[in-house]
C-alpha positions as CSV (number, residue, x, y, z in Angstrom):
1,X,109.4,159.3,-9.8
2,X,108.7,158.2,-6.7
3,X,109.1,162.0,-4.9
4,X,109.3,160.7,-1.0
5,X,112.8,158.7,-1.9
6,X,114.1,161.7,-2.4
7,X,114.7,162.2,1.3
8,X,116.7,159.4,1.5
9,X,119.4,161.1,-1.3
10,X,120.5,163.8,1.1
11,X,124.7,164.4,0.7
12,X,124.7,164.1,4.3
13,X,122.4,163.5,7.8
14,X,121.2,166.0,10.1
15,X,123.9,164.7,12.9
16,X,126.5,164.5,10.5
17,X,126.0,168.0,9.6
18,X,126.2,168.6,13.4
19,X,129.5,166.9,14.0
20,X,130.8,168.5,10.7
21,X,130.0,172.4,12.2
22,X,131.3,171.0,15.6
23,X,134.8,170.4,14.3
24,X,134.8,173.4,12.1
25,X,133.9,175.9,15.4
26,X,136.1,174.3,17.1
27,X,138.9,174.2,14.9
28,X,138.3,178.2,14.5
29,X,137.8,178.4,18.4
30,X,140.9,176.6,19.9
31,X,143.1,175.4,16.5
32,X,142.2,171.8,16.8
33,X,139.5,169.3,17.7
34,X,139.6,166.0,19.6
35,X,136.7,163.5,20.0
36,X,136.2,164.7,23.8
37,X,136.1,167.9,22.6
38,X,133.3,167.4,20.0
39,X,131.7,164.7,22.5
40,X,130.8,168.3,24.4
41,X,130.3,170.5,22.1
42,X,127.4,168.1,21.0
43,X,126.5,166.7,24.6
44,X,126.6,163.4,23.5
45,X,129.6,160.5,24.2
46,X,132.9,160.1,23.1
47,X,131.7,156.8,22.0
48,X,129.2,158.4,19.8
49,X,131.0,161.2,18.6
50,X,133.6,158.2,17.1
51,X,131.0,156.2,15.8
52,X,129.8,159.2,13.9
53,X,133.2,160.0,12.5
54,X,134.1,156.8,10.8
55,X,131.7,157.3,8.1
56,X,132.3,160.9,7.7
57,X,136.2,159.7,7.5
58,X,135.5,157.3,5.0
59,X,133.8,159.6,2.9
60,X,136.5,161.9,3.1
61,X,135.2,164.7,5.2
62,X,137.3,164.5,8.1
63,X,140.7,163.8,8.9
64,X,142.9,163.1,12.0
65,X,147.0,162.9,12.8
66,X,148.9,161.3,14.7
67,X,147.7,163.4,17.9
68,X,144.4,162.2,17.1
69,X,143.2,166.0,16.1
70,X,140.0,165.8,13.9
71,X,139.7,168.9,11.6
72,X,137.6,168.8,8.2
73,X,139.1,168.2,4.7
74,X,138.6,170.7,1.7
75,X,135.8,169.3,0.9
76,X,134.2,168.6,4.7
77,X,134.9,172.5,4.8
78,X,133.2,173.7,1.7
79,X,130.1,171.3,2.8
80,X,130.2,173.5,5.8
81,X,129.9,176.3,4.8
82,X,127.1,175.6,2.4
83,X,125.1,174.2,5.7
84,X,126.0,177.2,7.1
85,X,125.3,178.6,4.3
86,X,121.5,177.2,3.5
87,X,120.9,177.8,7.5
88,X,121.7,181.5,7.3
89,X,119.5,182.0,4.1
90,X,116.5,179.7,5.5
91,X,116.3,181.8,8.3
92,X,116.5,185.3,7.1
93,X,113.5,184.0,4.4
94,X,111.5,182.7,7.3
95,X,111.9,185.9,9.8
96,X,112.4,188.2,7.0
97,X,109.6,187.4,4.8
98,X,107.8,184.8,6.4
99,X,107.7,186.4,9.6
100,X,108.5,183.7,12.0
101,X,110.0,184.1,15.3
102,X,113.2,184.2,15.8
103,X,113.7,181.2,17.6
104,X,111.5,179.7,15.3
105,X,112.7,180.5,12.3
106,X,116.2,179.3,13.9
107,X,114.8,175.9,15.2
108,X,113.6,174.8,11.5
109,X,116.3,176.7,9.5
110,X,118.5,174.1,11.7
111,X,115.9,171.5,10.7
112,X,116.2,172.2,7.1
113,X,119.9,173.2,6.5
114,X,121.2,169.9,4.7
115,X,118.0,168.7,3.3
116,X,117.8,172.4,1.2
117,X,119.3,171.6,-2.2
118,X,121.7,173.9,-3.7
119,X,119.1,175.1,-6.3
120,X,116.6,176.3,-4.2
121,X,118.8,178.2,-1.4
122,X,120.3,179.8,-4.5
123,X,116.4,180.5,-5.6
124,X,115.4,181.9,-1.9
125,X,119.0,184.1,-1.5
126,X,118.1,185.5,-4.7
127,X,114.2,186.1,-3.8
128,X,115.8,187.5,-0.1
129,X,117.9,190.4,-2.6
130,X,115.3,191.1,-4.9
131,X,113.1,192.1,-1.8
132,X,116.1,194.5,-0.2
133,X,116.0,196.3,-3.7
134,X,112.0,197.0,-4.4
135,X,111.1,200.0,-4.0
136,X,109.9,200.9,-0.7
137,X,105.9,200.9,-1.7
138,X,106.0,197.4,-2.7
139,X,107.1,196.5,0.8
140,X,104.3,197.3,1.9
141,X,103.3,193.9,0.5
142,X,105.4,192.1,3.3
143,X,104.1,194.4,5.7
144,X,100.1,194.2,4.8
145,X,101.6,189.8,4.9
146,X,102.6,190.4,8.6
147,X,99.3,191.8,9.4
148,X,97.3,189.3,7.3
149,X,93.9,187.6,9.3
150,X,95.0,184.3,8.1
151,X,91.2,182.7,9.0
152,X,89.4,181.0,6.4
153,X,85.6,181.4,5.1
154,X,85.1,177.9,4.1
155,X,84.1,178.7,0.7
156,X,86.0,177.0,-2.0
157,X,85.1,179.5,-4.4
158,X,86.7,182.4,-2.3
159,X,89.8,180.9,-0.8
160,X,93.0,179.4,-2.4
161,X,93.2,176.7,0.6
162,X,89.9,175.2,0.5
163,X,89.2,172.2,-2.1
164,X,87.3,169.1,-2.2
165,X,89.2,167.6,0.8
166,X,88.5,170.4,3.0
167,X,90.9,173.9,4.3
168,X,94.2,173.0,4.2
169,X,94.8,174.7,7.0
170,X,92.3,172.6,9.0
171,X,94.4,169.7,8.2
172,X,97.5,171.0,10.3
173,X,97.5,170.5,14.2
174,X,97.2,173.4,16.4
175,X,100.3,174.7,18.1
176,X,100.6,172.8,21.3
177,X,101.2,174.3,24.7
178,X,104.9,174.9,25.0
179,X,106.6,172.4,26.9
180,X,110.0,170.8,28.1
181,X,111.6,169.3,25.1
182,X,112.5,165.4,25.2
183,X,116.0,165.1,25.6
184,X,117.8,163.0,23.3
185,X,121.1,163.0,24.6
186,X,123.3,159.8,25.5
187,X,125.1,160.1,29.1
């Protein structure tokens, strides 16, 4: 099986996700949606808000009336709420037990939220309540994990990272410098 195709089988896309949440808050903000209306909540164009809906329309996600109100179907809604879903557990597993930042753990839990599969948000929510019922010595665990020296020996024989093509951890990038992010944002 070739593994890396399976990217390509998501339900739905990260912006299509996006539009889909749009609607929804802003069905349950003001009753209704229009395309201007999403066009800002996303700060991108009308034109590419409408773009975006046709295939989410065609698939049956989203419907609009006569008014031109967009609001999601039964099924655009329970996709919702699973992305909403998978976002909420992603970040709880990694601020809770992971101990990411915050804003972090937010930024990739976004990242993540479609591409999760059913199965393994199921797997982490269950992991996330297991946790909240150990008893309190074996927490200690995730605290002695927070305070963990995560440096490497180089010694193959001693650490679980290192193998014949080197530390896995030498093979990711240091954090860069924070800096302004690139907008991609149509005008």
């Amino acid at each position: 099986m070739d593994i890396w195709k399976e990217f390509e089988q998501n339900e739905i896309t990260h912006s299509a996700a996006h539009h889909l949440m749009a609607i929804d808050d802003l069905v349950a903000r003001y009753g209704y949606a229009r395309v201007s209306d999403i066009a800002r909540e996303l700060h991108i164009t009308r034109g590419s808000v409408s773009i975006s809906l046709k295939p989410l329309k065609e698939a049956g996600l989203v419907l609009q009336d006569a008014n031109r109100h967009v609001k999601l179907s039964e099924d655009g809604q329970g996709l919702v709420r699973a992305i909403k879903a998978k976002r909420e557990i992603m970040r709880r597993l990694l601020t809770e037990v992971l101990g990411c930042t915050a804003e972090q753990a937010e930024i990739d839990a976004c990242k993540t939220e479609h591409l999760v599969s059913n199965d393994v948000a199921r797997r982490a929510m269950s992991f996330l309540r297991f946790i909240a019922k150990i008893p309190a010595p074996a927490r200690d665990f995730f605290s002695a994990w927070r305070n963990f020296d995560p440096s490497c020996s180089h010694e193959p024989a001693q650490c679980a990272s290192c193998g014949e093509t080197g530390c896995l951890q030498d093979q990711l990038p240091s954090p860069p410098a924070p800096q302004a992010p690139i907008s991609l944002t149509t005008r």
